[in-house]
N, C-alpha and C positions, 0 to 999 in steps of 0.2 A: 610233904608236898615238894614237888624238885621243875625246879624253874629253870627255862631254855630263854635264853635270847636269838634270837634272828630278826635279819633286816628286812624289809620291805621294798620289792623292786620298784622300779618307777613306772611297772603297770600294777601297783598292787597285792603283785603275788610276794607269798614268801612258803620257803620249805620248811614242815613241819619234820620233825626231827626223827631220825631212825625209830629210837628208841618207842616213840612216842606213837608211830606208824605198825613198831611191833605189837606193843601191848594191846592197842585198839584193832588189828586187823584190819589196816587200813592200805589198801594199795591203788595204784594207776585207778582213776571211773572209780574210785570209793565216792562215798556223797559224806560229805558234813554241814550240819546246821549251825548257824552261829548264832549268839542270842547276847544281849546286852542288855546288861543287867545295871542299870546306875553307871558308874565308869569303871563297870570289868566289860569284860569281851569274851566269851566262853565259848570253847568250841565243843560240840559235840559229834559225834558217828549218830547218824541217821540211822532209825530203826525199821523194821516193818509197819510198827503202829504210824510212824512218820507216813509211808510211803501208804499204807490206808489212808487218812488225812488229805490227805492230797485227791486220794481217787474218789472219794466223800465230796470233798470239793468241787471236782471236777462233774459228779451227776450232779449236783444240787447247780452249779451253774449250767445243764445241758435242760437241765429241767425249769430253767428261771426262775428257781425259787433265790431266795433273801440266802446271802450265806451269813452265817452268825455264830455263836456259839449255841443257842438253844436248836436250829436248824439240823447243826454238824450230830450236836447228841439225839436227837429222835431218830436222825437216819443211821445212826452207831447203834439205837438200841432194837433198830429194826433188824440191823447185822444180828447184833449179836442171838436174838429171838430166831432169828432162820438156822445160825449156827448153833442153838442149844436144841433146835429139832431133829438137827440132822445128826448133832452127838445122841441125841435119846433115840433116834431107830437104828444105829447104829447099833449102838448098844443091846438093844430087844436083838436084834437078826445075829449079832453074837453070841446074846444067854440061847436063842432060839438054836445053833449052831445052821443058820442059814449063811453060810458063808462057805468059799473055797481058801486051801491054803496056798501062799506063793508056788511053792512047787506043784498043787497041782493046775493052778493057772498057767503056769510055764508048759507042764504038759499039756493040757488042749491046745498050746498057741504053738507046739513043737518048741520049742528052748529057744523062740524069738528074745 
């Protein structure tokens, strides 16, 4: 485990450390979540699962429903139900060879 000190400006902010920005892929408009755990402080890089969460959120509030955790998971498992149909025909119109390949989609569209 390798430990940084940095100060704390007097709005709050402080720079997280090169190193620390390399390993995580974190630059300028990167997002991180912070969570507190007892008396740590943990940072994390925000994920896509993160950034669904949020948009879960956001229809269950456009919809007035109750946000909760049991709310979040039904409407996650409605996700994932539309996403394992659309992986399974998917998959049928590939064994089926109903499909074009990149290059010849390029050719109908001219090399757009």
């Amino acid at each position: 485990m390798t430990e940084y000190d940095v100060t704390i400006s007097s709005k709050g902010q402080f720079v997280l450390p090169k190193e620390v920005r390399d390993k995580f892929k974190l630059s300028a408009g990167s997002k991180i979540k912070i969570v507190v755990d007892g008396e740590q402080i943990i940072l994390k890089p925000r994920t896509v699962a993160d950034e669904l969460q949020d948009l879960i959120r956001a229809d269950l509030a456009k919809e007035g429903k109750l946000i909760n955790e049991e709310t979040v998971k039904a409407y996650q498992a409605k996700i994932a139900q539309a996403l394992d149909s659309m992986v399974a025909e998917a998959e049928k119109e590939y064994n089926a060879k109903q499909y074009i390949t990149l290059s010849q989609l390029k050719q109908e569209n001219g090399d757009v």
